[in-house]
Each structure stands twice: as C-alpha cells, then as structure tokens.
N, C-alpha and C positions, 0 to 999 in steps of 0.2 A: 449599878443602876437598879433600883426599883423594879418591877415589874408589876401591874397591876394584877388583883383578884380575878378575874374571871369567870363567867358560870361559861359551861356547854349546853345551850337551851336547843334541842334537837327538834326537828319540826318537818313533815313531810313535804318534799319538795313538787311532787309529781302526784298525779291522779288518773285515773283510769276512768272514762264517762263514755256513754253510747250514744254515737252515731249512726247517720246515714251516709251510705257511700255512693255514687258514682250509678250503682245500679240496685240501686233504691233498696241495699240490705243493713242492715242494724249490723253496726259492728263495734269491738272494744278501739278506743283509742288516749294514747296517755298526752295529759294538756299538765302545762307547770302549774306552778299555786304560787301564783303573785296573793301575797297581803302587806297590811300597813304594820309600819315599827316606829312608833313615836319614841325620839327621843329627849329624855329629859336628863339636864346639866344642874346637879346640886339644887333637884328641885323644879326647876324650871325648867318650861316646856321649849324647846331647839326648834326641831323640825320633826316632821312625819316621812319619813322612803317607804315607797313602795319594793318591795323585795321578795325575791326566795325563800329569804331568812335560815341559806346554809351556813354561813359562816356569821352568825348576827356580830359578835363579840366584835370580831375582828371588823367588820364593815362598821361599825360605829367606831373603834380606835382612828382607824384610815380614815374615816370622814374628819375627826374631832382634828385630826394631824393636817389632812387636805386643806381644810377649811384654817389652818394657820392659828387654830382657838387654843392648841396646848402644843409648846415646843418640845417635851419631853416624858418621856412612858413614868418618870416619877411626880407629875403633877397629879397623877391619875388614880387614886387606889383600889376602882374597884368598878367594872362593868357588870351589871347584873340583868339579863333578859328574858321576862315572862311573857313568853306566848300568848298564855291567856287571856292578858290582859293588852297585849301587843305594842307593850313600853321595853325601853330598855331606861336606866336607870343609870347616869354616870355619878360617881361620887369624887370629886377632886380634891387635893390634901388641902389646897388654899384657895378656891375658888377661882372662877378666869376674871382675870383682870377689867374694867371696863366691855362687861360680857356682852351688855344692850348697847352700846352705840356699836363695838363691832358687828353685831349679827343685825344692825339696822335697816341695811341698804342688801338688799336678796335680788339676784338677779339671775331667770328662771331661765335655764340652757335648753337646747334643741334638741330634739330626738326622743326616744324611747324611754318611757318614764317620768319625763321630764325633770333633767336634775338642777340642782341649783350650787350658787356657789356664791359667795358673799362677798361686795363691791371691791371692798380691799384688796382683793386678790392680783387682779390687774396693776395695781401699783407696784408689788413687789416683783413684777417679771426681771426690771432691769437688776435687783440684787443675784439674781438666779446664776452661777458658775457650774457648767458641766463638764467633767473630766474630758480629757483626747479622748474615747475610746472611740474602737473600728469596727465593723462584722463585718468578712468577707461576703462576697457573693455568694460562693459556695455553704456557708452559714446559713444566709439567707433563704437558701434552697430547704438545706434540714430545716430550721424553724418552722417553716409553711409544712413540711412533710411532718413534723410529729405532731403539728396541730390537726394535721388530716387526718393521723391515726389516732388519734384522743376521744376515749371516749368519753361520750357528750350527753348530756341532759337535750340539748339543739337535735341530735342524731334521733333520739329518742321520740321528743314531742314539740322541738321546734321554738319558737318564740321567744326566745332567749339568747342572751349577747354571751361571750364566753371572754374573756382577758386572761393574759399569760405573762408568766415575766423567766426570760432565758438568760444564759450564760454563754454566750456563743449559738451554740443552736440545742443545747440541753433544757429543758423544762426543769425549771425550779418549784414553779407553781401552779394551777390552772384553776379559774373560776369562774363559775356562770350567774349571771343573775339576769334580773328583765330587766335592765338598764346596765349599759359600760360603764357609767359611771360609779355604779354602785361595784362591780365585778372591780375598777381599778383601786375603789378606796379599799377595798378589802384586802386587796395584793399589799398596797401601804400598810394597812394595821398589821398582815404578818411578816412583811420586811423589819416594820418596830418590834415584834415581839420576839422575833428571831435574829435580833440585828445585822442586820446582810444591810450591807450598802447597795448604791443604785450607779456606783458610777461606771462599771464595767456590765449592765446588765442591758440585754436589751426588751423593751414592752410591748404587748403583741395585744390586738382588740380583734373581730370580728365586728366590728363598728367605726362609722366614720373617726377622723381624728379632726376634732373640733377642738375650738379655744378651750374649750375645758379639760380636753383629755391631753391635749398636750401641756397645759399648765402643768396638770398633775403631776404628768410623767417628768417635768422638768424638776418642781418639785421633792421627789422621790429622788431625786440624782442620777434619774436614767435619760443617757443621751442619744438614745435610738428610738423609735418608734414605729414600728409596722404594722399596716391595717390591712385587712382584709379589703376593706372599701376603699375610700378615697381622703379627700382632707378640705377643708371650708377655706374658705378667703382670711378669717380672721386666724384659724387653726396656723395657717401658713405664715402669715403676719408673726404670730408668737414666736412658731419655730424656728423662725429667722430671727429674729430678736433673740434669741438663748441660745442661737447656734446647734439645736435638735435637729435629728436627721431624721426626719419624717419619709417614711417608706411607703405607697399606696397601692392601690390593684395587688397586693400580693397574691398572685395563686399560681400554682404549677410552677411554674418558671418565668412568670409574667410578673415583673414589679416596675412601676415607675418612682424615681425616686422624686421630691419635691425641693429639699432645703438638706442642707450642708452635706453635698454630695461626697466635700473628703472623708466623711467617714467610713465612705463606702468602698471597699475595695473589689474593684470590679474583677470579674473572671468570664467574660463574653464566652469563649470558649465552651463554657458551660451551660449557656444558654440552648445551645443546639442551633442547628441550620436554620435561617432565615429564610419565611414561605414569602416567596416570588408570585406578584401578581399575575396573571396570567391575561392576556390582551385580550 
C-alpha cells in the first residue's frame, strides 16, 4: 500500500497571556491556540476546522477517511499544510468520485467546535460489522487511571477535549484538540498511516459520545467506547444499531454502561464496598 507524502507543519499549541486573578493581581496564564485549517481537495475548497493544529497531516487523513470521501491511504498522494496561509492542501491520484453531490448535504453536530459530518453517513451505519471484542472491568479501571495520569495540554490550560485509543487498558495514542471530533479524526488518520486495526481496540473521549463520535468509533472498527461524560439519545440509538458498547460517567471506579453490555466483563468485586445511605 501506498502511503501518502506528508509535511510536519509544526505550529504552537499553547500561549502564555496575563491575567487577573481572584485578588486583583496580574498573573501568567497559559490558554490553547484554537485557529482555522481550510481544507482543500485537488483544489477545491472542503471545509474550514477549527484546531490545535498538532497533528494537522493526520487530522485531515481521519477527516478525508471519517467522512467516507477516500476508502484507501493510495487514493491520496500527498497532504501538505501551511500555517501561514492556514490551508492544507490534499492532492489525490484520481480525484473523488462524484466529490459535490457527496459533500452536498452538511449536517452541523453538537458540542465544542461545532463539527460536521456529511448526510451520507447515517446511511451506512447498518453496513457497519464490529469484531466480538471484550474489556474487562478491571481494564476499564487502568484506562481511566492512565488517562488521569497523562499528561494534558487540559491539565495545563484547559479548554480542550483529549481522545485516546487503548488495547486493553495500554494507551496506544493520545490527543487533544478544541473539539473530539477533530481529536478522534486524527486517531483514524494515525490508525491509517500506521495500519493498526480497530477491532480489538477500545476508544476513550473526555466528551460526550454523540451520533458523531460513536459513528466514527464504529467506523474505525472499534467496538468499545468510553467517555468521560455521558451519551445523547441518538449517540445510543447508533450504538445499539452497530452493537458498540458505549461506556459513560467513567471516572474512578464509577461507569455506567449504556449499550451491548456483553462486551463487558464485569468484576463488581473491584468496585469496592457499596456506600449505605444512612436514615
């Protein structure tokens, strides 16, 4: 397989600006560096994200893949992204197919950044096949624990969603951007460029799991999902529909599970002693 060009367009994530605090003294505080990355497809202008812009390459691959516009890393010969100008640049070997009527119909998703995802999408949940796989409870427990020990861009200065994608309870990857949806496309472009499948793997957000992020994750052939937060009416709808085991409230030892609870192999025991109301 092909692999496309890529630049490493490197670009300050984080900023240092003064403040006032609490008792009215001037102090340093570091805030992220949300900007714009238009991207353009053989010329033509796609869409604008708002971003980071740490992993740009990769976050327009996993968008171009997310978005179902290119089925393989050799349609693609070349991502090139200049800051300056705060384009990225795809050049494809044969162009996408019928590129305007599928990017016709944009329909602009909830949350932080506001991401999008193209009408089509929803049509193909029902071809979606995701492996058996399982994570025990005790899994479950490391994941949230190496997520608490990661260090964070969030830890630092906040404002910012983080996504992950595990192997049991090992960190494969970790990323942050000012939108999860931009942090999970990015996890896809380096699952492509590093070919790691998705069907033993499980996918970790600090943000809701909405229709979008679970499409994705199903998508990617990961058939676990654990948030941080919680999960939307239609999130649940999906995960049901692809049989994704959508995980919510994770923290400490606190998860409730939502959808395909068999894949979850309980270990209560581990939970710890159950606190007793008191009359």
């Amino acid at each position: 397989m092909r692999r496309p060009f890529m630049t490493h367009a490197q670009v300050g994530m984080t900023r240092d600006v003064t403040v006032v605090n609490e008792w009215g003294e001037e102090v340093t505080s570091t805030i992220p560096c949300e900007r714009a990355l238009t991207i353009y497809v053989d010329k033509r202008e796609l869409v604008t994200l708002m971003t980071l812009g740490g992993h740009a390459e990769l976050l327009v691959l996993g968008y171009l893949r997310n978005q179902r516009l290119v089925q393989s890393l050799d349609e693609i010969e070349s991502i090139t992204v200049d800051w300056e100008v705060g384009a990225a640049a795809v050049k494809t070997r044969h162009g996408i197919t019928h590129i305007e009527e599928r990017t016709a119909t944009r329909v602009v998703t909830t949350g932080c950044g506001q991401g999008s995802v193209f009408g089509h999408l929803m049509d193909e949940v029902d071809r979606i096949a995701l492996a058996p796989a399982q994570i025990s409870q005790g899994e479950l427990y490391g994941l949230v624990n190496a997520i608490r020990l990661q260090d964070s861009i969030y830890k630092l200065a906040g404002s910012v969603h983080g996504c992950a994608l595990f192997r049991g309870d090992t960190m494969l990857v970790f990323v942050e951007d000012v939108g999860r949806h931009n942090a999970i496309d990015t996890i896809a472009g380096w699952m492509w460029m590093q070919c790691v499948h998705g069907s033993d793997k499980v996918f970790y957000t600090t943000g809701r799991l909405t229709s979008e992020m679970v499409i994705k994750s199903a998508q990617m052939g990961v058939p676990i999902a654990v948030s941080r937060s919680g999960i939307t009416e239609m999130g649940l709808e999906v995960a049901n529909k692809v049989g994704l085991c959508a995980i919510g409230r994770a923290t400490n030892k606190r998860f409730l599970c939502y959808s395909a609870p068999e894949r979850l192999v309980l270990q209560p025991e581990l939970a710890g002693a159950r606190l007793r109301a008191v009359a």
